[in-house]
C-alpha positions, 0 to 999 in steps of 0.5 A: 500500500501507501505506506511504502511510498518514500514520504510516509512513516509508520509510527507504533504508540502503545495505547491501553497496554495495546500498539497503534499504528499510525501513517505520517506524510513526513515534511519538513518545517512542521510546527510541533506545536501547531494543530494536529490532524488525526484521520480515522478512515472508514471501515478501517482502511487506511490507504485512500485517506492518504491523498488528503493527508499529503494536502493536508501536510502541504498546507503546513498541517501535520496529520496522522492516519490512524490504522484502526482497527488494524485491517492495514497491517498484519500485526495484532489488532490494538481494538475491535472492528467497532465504531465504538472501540475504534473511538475510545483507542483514538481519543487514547492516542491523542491523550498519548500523543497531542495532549498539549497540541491544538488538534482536528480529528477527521473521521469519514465513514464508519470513521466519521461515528468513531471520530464523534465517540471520541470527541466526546471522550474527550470532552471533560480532558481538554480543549483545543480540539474539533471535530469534522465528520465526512461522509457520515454514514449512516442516516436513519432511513439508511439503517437496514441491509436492503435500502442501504444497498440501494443506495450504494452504487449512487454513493460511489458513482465518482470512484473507482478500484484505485482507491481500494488497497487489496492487502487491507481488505484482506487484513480486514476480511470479516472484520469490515462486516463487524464495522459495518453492523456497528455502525448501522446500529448507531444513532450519531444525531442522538450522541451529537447532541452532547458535543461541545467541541466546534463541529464540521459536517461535509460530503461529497456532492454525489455522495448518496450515503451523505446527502445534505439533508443527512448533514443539516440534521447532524448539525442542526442535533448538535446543540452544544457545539462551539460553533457548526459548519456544513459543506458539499464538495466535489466527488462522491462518498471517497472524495478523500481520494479524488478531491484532497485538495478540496477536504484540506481546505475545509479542514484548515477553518477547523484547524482555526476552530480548534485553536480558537476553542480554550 
């Protein structure tokens, strides 16, 4: 995958006496002070995240994608294939590894109701940080097998098999499945609702898994946020991939929102 490329670092943080493993677009400059982006990729799969990583860090921010569950590597999995434990680990990585930084968790997907668990794990242990959710799956009407695969090759219509690392599927195998079901039995409209931290909601514009109206609900349910934004950029449900550039710069204002929030 990715990680073999020459600007990308493994990194190994002992979390909850468990190893996780994390992708870092190495840059040069970078203000170890400065916001921290952490990405937790949906249905745990690192890989097509990494293009907006390397927005990310060209824009001066350093980022982190966090391989969790562990579907990226054929080491022990430091959590299970739930939204939930994925958050709770992700929150223990930043305690671990950005207790004094400013921090954005980004999560897209499945990853998008991990990153909500754990902001709001979170919240009561710092300030300085925000949340983004992309793409977030997955909307009430969206919860059973059969309207969910309806819906599905609408959600995809402007990606393609470049965006999927075989290795991580086959790390991920049944495991995909679980995050799958965990995520379908989330209520993230209902959980939001206890958020402070400044929250984004963003989707791609042909992503049928995220319409706007799914957006405006998540941002309308979150009553105690700092503040909200909302916004449609181009591409489909993976526009991590294809529309970096466009994810980055959205995730800049969060960056502002995160300092500003103490």
């Amino acid at each position: 995958m990715g990680v073999g490329a020459g600007d990308i670092r493994e990194r190994l943080t002992p979390v909850g006496g468990r190893v996780v493993r994390s992708l870092r677009v190495a840059a040069s400059g970078l203000d170890a002070g400065g916001p921290l982006v952490v990405i937790l990729p949906g249905l745990g799969l690192p890989f097509y995240t990494l293009p907006t990583a390397r927005s990310l860090t060209a824009r001066g921010l350093d980022c982190e994608v966090l391989d969790l569950p562990g579907f990226g590597s054929a080491r022990p999995r430091p959590t299970r294939p739930n939204i939930h434990a994925i958050g709770l680990s992700a929150a223990g990585w930043v305690r671990a590894r950005a207790a004094e930084r400013p921090v954005v968790v980004l999560g897209h997907s499945t990853g998008s109701q991990a990153a909500l668990t754990a902001a709001l794990a979170l919240e009561g242990v710092r300030h300085g940080y925000s949340l983004v959710m992309a793409g977030p799956t997955f909307a009430p009407t969206r919860r059973h097998v059969v309207p969910l695969a309806a819906v599905t090759p609408f959600a995809y219509r402007d990606d393609g098999p470049r965006e999927v690392d075989p290795a991580e599927i086959g790390h991920g195998r049944l495991g995909i499945a679980q995050m799958l079901h965990s995520g379908m039995r989330d209520a993230p409209e209902r959980r939001i609702a206890a958020l402070r931290a400044p929250l984004t909601v963003t989707s791609g514009v042909h992503d049928a898994f995220a319409p706007a109206a799914w957006l405006d609900t998540l941002a309308t349910s979150a009553v105690s946020a700092a503040r909200t934004r909302t916004s449609l950029l181009g591409g489909s449900h993976n526009n991590l991939f294809t529309h970096p550039d466009e994810l980055a710069d959205l995730v800049c204002l969060a960056a502002s929102d995160a300092l500003s929030w103490t």
